[in-house]
N, C-alpha and C positions, 0 to 999 in steps of 0.2 A: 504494500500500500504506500502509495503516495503520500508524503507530509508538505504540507501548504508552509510557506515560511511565516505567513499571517491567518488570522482566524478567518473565515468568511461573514464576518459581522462589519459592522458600519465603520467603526474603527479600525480596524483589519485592511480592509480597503484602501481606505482614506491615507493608511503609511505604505500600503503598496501603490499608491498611484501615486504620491508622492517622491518614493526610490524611483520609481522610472522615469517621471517626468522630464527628469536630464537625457534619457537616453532615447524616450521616444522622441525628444527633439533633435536632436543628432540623426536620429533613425530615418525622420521625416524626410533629411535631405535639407535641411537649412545650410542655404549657402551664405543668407548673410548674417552676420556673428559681429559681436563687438570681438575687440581682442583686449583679451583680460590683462589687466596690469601685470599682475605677478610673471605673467608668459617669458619664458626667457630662450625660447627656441624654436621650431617648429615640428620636430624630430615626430612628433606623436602626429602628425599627416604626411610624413616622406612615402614617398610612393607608391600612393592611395588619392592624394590630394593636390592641385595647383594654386596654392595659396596666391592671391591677388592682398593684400597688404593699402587700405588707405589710410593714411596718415594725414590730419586737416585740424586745423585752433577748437573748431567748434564741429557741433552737427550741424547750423545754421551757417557755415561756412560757404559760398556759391561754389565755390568750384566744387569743394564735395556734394552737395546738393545737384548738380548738373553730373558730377559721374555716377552717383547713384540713382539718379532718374534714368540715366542710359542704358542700366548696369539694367536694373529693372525690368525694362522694356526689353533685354538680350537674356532674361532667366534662364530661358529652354538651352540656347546653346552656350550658357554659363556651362549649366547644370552637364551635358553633351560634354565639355571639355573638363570635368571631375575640380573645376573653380568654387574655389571659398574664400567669399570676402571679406575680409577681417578688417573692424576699422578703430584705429586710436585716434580716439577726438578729443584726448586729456592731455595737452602739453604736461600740464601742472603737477601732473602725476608719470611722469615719462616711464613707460615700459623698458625693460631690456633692449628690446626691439626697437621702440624708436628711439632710447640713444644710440645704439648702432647708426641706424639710416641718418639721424640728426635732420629732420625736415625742419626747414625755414617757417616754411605755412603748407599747402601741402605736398601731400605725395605719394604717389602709386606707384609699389612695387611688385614685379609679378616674378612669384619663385619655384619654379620649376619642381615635379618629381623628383625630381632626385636632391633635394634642397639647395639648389645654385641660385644665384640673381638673374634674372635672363633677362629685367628689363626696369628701366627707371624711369618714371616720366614725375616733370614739377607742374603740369596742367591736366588738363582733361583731355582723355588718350579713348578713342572712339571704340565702340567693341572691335566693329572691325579691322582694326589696328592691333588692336588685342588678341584675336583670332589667329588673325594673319601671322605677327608672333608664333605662337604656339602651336599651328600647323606647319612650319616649318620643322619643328622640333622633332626629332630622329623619335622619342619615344612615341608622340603623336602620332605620326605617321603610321608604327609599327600596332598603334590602337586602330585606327583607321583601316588598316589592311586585313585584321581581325573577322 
């Protein structure tokens, strides 16, 4: 027989849907994500993941407001190129992460499977520019051929 880790009463429940909550969002496919202060690497998405990285003062910031309206609008072949966007909008609290990159105001960095830099832009970088990037890339392709 089966043993349940929680009772099936109301409370029971309530702490199992609670322990999953983080995982079924992960599960769901959420590709946009803040990036958590503490993050000091990206080791736990190396290749599985093409982490896209924006860095910007605020979330009311235009530029980040215009790459995330685009970003948006390109979901499906975000989502198609295994991309997650992670955004640090907390100068004031600087991650590992962005004192590494040191963004002025912002910045979008796109890093590869394999955890390389593959591409750095200080505006707003169009998906198809984006794309284009990463269809070049020997492992894309080799997804592609799949």
């Amino acid at each position: 027989m089966l043993r349940r880790p929680f009772p099936l009463t109301a409370v029971g429940l309530a702490a199992a849907a609670t322990l999953a909550a983080p995982i079924a969002g992960q599960a769901a496919g959420e590709i946009f994500r803040p990036l958590p202060a503490e993050q000091r690497d990206l080791q736990d998405m190396r290749w599985d993941k093409r982490p896209v990285l924006l860095f910007a003062p605020s979330e009311s910031d235009e530029t980040y407001s215009q790459q995330m309206a685009l970003f948006r609008q390109a979901e499906a072949e975000l989502r198609d190129r295994d991309i997650v966007v992670l955004s640090d909008l907390q100068p004031d609290q600087p991650s590992p992460l962005r004192q590494g990159f040191s963004p002025g105001g912002f910045k979008l960095v796109l890093v590869g499977k394999d955890g390389g830099v593959k591409l750095e832009e200080d505006a707003v970088l169009s998906p198809e520019q984006l794309f284009a990037a990463i269809d070049r890339m020997p492992m894309r392709r080799n997804e592609t051929n799949d």
